[in-house]
N, C-alpha and C positions, 0 to 999 in steps of 0.2 A: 953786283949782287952776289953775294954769298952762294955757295953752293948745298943744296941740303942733303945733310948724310943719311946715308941708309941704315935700315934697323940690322944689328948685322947677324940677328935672330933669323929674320926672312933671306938674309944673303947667305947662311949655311944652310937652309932648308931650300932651296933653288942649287946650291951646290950638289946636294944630296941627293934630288929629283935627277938631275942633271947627269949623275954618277949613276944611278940608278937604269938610265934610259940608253947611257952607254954599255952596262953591262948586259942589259935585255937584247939590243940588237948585238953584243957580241956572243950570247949565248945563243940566239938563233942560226947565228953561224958557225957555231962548233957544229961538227955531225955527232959526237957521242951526246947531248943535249938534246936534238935532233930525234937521231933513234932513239931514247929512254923514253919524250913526251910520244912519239908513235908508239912504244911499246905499251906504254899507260892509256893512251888511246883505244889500243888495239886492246889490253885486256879490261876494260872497261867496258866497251862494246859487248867483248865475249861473255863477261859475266853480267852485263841486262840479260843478255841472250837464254844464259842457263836461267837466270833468274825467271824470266816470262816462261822458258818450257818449265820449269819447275812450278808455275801458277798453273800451267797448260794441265799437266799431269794430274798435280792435286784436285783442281777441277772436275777431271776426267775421273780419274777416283771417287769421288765424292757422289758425283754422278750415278757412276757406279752401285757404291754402297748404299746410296738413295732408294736406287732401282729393286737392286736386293732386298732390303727391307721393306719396299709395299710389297717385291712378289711374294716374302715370306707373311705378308699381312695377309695378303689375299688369299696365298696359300692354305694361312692358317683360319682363314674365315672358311675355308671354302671347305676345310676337316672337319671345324666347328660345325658345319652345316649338314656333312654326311653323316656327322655322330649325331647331331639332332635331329637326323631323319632317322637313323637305325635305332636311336633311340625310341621315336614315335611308332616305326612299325613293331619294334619289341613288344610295347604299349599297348598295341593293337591285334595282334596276335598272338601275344604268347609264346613266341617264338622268340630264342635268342641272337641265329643268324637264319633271318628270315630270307630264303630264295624265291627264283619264278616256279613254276608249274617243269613236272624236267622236262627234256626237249625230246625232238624226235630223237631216236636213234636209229642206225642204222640196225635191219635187221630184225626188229621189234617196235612192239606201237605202246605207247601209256593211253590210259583211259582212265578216266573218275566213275564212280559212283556213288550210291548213297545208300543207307537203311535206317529204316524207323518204323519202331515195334509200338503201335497203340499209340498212347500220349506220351510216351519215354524219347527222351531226349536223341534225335537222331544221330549217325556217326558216318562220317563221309571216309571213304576208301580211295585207294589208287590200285591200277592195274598195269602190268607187265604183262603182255604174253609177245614169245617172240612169233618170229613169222613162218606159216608152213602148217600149222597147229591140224591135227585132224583126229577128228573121234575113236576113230579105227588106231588112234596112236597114242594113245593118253598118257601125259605126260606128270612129276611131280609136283607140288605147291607146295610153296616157301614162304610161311606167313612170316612180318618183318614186324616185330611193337619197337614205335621209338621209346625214348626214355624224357625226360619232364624239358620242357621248354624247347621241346622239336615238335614239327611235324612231319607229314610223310613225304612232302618236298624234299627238306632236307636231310630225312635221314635216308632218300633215295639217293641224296646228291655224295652224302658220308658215305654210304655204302658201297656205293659203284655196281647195286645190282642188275640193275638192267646189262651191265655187260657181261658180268656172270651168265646171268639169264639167258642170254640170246645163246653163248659159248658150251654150255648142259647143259641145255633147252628144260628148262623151268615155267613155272607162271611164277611170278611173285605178287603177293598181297599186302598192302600195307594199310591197316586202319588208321587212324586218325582220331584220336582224341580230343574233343573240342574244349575248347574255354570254359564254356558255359557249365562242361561235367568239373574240371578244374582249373583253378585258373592257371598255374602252370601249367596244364597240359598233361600231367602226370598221368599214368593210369592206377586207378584206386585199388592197390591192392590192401593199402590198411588201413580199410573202411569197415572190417567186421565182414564177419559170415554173409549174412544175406546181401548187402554189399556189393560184396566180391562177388558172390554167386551171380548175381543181375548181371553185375557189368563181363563176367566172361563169360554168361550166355549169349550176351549180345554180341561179342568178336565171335564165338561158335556161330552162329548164326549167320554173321557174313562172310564164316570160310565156307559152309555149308552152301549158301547161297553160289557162290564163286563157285566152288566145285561142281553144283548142277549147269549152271552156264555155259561155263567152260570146259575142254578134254580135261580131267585133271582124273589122276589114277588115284581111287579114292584110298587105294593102301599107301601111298607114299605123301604123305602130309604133312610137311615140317613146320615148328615154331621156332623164331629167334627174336630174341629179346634183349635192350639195351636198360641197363638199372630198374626205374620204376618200369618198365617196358618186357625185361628181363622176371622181373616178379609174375609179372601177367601171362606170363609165357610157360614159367613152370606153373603157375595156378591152374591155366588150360589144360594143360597137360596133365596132372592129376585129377583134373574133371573127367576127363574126355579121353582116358587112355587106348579107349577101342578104336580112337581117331586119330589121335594123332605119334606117327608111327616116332618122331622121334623129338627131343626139343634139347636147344641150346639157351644157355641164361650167361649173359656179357655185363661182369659188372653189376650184381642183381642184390638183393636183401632178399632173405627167405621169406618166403610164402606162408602164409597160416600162422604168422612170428608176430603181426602190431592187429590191434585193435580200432586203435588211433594213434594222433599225430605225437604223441610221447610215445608210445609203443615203439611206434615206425622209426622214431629217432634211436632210442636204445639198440634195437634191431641193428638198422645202420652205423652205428660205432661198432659193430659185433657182441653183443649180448641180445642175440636175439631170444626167445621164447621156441624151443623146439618142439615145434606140437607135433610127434608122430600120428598120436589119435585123431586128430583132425586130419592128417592127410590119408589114413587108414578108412576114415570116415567115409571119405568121397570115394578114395577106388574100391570100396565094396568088394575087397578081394580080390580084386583085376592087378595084374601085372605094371607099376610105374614104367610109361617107355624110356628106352635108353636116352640117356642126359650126359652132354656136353657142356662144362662150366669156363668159363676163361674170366678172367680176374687178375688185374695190376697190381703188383707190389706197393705201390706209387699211390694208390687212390685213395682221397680224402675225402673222401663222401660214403663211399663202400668200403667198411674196415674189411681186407683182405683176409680176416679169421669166418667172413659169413661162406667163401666157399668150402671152406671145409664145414662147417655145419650144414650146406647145401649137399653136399654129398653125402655125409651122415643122415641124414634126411633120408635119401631118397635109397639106401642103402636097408636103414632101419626098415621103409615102409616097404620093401620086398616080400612078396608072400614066401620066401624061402627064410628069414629074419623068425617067424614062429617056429618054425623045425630047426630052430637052434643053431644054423648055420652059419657059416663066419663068412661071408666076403671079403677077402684081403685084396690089398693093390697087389694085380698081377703083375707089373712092370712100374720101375721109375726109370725116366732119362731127361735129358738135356740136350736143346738144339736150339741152333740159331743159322739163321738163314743170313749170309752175307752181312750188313750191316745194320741189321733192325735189330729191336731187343730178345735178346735171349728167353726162353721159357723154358719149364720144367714141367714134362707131362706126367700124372701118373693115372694107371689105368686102373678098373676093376673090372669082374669079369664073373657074371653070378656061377650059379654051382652047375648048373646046368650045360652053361654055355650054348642056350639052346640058339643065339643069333651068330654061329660063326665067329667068325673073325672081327664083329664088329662089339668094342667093349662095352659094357652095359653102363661103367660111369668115368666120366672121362674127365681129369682137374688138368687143365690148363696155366701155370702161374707165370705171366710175362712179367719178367724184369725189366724195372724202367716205366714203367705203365699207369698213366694215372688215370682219372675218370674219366673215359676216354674208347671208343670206337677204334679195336688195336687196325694200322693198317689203312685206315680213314684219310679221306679227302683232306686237304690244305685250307688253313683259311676257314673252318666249319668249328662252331661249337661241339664239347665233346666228342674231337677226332684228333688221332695220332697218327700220322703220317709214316714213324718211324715204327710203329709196332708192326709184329705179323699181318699178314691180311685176315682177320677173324670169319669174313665170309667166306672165304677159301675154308680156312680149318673147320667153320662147320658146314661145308658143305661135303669135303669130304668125309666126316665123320658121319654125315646122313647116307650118303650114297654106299656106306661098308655094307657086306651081307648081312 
């Protein structure tokens, strides 16, 4: 029988396998073959290895940046949240940094009270007297008016007077303007004549009141006042010059200058209405007491030209001003205290000189200064931290002979 030949397609591809299975087992036994597939092993291994820490990390990043973003959500809810509370007590008071009631201090105690004349809209007060107080020692009173969208919390907390207070042994008084008189809180100074008259009878009334209560030495009686607060303060002050020995106006529009709320505005850009006669009017003759002005370069609410018409004012309305007499500034200078803003004082000093050493009109002008309580708590509407301490300067412009 014949023998059957082979395909000799399939007998070079068995060859080939064959040739192939000899060079694998002789490649396994080179060592430089050897070492390469271990080297390829070995960095195959190591780069899974970076590969997984490199998922590990991003991971952990991710994580991360996760994290951050709720706590900047939550965060940012939880701003959202305080602003739409400070918003609602705004709302609610009238107030633009509404505080608590201020606290004890060392040294002195606050107290509230209240007055209400007939059916006239009653006006709630704060008290300061430090500790020690006695009759036989009667001490002076520091009336404080805030300015529009404070109260007397806060402009005790701007102030920093209760430290004052305890440090000169003071009483200080701070009325309180409610809502209901305006809804800022303003005090009406440019409401008109009879107006005005009402409502600074009624703060006369509860210094009066305060001064029988309390030791208070009825010859040292001061006012100080912040803008619409500052208006109210010189107004008093022209009322009531048998009373009140001395008064400071912080950032103020003149007195006797609007009618109403167009008035008040022209007023406040500095074109006010200089009514001598009306202030002549009220003091019937009597001596304007000595005034302290302080006033920002910087203020955009109070054009910085109303205190120099505030001193022209009160210069004009001098009973010395009809015998033709000139009051000139007795002195100008420049000072600045370490790193707060610079001012420029200038003094006047009437003919007489009959108060001493203590100047009859005193301009203050802080450089840098805008509407703003110079010298003022952190963090408070209407306070400048960097300016002079304004209760300082008027306090000791009150206490000169």
């Amino acid at each position: 029988m014949a023998r059957r030949r082979r395909n000799p397609l399939l007998a070079t591809l068995d060859a080939m396998t064959r040739g192939a299975l000899r060079a694998q087992r002789a490649a396994r036994k080179n060592p430089l073959a050897v070492a390469a597939e271990r080297a390829a092993r070995k960095a195959a291994k190591q780069a899974a290895h970076q590969a997984r820490k490199q998922i590990r990390q991003a991971g952990k990043q991710w994580r991360q940046a996760t994290g951050q973003a709720i706590d900047a959500t939550r965060q940012a809810g939880q701003r959202q949240a305080r602003h739409a509370a400070d918003l609602a007590r705004q709302t609610l008071t009238g107030v633009l940094t509404p505080v608590a009631a201020p606290p004890a201090t060392a040294g002195g105690r606050w107290t509230e009270g209240g007055w209400t004349v007939g059916s006239l809209a009653g006006r709630r007060y704060r008290l300061f007297c430090p500790d020690g107080l006695s009759a036989r020692a009667p001490v002076p009173l520091l009336v404080l008016l805030h300015g529009c969208s404070q109260d007397s919390a806060c402009f005790a907390t701007s102030t920093r007077v209760a430290r004052l207070a305890c440090r000169q042994r003071f009483i200080a008084l701070l009325p309180e303007q409610p809502s209901q008189a305006n809804v800022q809180r303003c005090w009406n100074w440019f409401r008109g004549g009879t107006f005005v008259a009402a409502e600074s009878a009624r703060i006369m009334r509860i210094v009066e009141h305060v001064a029988q209560a309390q030791p208070v030495d009825p010859d040292r009686i001061h006012v100080l006042g912040l803008s619409a607060g500052a208006a109210m303060a010189t107004t008093l002050a022209l009322r009531h010059p048998d009373r009140i020995r001395a008064v400071a106006s912080h950032s103020g529009p003149l007195p006797f200058s609007a009618r109403n709320a167009a008035d008040a505005a022209r007023s406040m850009r500095g074109h006010p209405k200089i009514d001598v006669a009306a202030a002549r009017a009220v003091l019937r003759g009597r001596c304007p007491p000595p005034l302290l002005i302080l006033q920002g370069d910087r203020d955009g609410v109070i054009d910085a030209r109303n205190a120099e018409h505030l001193a022209a004012l009160w210069l004009a309305a001098h009973p010395a001003a009809d015998d033709g007499a000139t009051i000139a500034p007795r002195s100008i200078r420049t000072q600045q205290r370490g790193t707060r803003h610079p001012m420029r004082i200038t003094d006047w000093s009437t003919p007489s000189a009959a108060r001493g050493r203590m100047p009859y009109v005193r301009l203050v002008h802080i450089e840098g200064l805008g509407h703003a309580w110079s010298g003022g708590a952190a963090r408070q509407a209407f306070s400048d931290p960097k300016g002079p301490d304004a209760l300082k300067l008027a306090w000791q412009f009150f206490s000169k002979p």
